[in-house]
C-alpha positions as CSV (number, residue, x, y, z in Angstrom):
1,X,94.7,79.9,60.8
2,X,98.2,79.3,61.8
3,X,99.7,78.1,65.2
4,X,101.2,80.9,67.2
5,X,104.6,78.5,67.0
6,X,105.2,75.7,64.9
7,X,105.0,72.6,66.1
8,X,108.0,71.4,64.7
9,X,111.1,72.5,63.0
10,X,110.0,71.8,59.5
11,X,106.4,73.8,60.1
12,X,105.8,77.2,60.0
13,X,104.1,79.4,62.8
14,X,102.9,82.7,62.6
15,X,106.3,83.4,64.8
16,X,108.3,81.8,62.1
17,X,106.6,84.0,59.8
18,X,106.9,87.1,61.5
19,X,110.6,86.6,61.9
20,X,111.2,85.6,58.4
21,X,109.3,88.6,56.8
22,X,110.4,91.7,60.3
23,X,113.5,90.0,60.7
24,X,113.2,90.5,64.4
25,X,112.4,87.8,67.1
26,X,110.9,90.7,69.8
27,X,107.5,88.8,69.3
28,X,108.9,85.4,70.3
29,X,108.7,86.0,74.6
30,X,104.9,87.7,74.1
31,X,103.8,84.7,72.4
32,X,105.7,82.4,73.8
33,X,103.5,83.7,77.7
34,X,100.4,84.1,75.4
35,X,100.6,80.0,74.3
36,X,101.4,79.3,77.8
37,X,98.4,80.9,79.2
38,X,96.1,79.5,76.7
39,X,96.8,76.0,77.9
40,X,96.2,76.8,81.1
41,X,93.0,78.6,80.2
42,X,92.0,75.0,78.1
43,X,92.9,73.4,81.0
44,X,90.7,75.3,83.3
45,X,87.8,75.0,80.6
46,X,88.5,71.1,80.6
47,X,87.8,71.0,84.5
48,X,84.6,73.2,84.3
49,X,83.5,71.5,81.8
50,X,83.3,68.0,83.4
51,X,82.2,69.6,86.7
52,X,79.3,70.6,85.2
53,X,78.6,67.5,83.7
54,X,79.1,65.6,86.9
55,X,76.3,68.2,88.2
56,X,74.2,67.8,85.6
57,X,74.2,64.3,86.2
58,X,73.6,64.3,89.7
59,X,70.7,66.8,89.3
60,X,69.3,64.7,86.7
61,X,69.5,61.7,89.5
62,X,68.1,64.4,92.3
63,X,65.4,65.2,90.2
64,X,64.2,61.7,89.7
65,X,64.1,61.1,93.5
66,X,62.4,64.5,94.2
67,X,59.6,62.9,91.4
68,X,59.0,59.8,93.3
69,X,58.9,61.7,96.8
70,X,56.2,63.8,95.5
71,X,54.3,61.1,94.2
72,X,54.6,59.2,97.5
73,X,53.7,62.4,99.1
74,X,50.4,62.3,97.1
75,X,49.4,58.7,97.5
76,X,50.1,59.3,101.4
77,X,47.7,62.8,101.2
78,X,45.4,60.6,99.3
79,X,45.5,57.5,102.0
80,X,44.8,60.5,105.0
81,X,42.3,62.1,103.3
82,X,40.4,58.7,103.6
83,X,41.3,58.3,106.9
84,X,40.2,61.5,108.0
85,X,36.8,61.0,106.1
86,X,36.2,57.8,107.8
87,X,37.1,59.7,111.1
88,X,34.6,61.9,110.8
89,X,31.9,59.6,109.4
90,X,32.7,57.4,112.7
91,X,32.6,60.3,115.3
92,X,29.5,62.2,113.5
93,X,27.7,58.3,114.2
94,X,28.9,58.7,117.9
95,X,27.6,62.5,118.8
């Protein structure tokens, strides 16, 4: 597929070959803008692009830390479950 404009002078562009086979340069100012706002568009993409990566990294992070909070969570259940059975063994002795 060719460039909208060459990229030097001794390339050819789909510009350059619309003006050699119209003879007319009325397409160079819309594609001229349209170029323009495709790099800004690529830039744009660029910056979504790594935000999301830096997300997905910090989820990836999160996720691991949510893990281990759970799993402390159960071995703490586990310890109070225990602790309430003894509880009840030693008060059940004392009615």
């Amino acid at each position: 597929m060719m460039k909208p404009k060459a990229v030097s002078e001794h390339e050819d562009g789909m510009l350059e070959f619309l003006e050699d086979i119209i003879g007319s340069s009325r397409y160079q100012q819309p594609i001229t803008i349209l170029s323009q706002r495709v790099e800004e568009l690529n830039e744009l993409r660029g910056e979504k692009v790594l935000s999301s990566s830096r997300l997905c990294c910090l989820h990836c992070g999160l996720a691991a830390a949510v893990l281990a909070c759970c799993d402390h969570s159960r071995v703490d259940h586990s310890d109070d479950s225990l602790s309430m059975e003894m509880f009840i063994l030693i008060t059940a002795d004392t009615w």
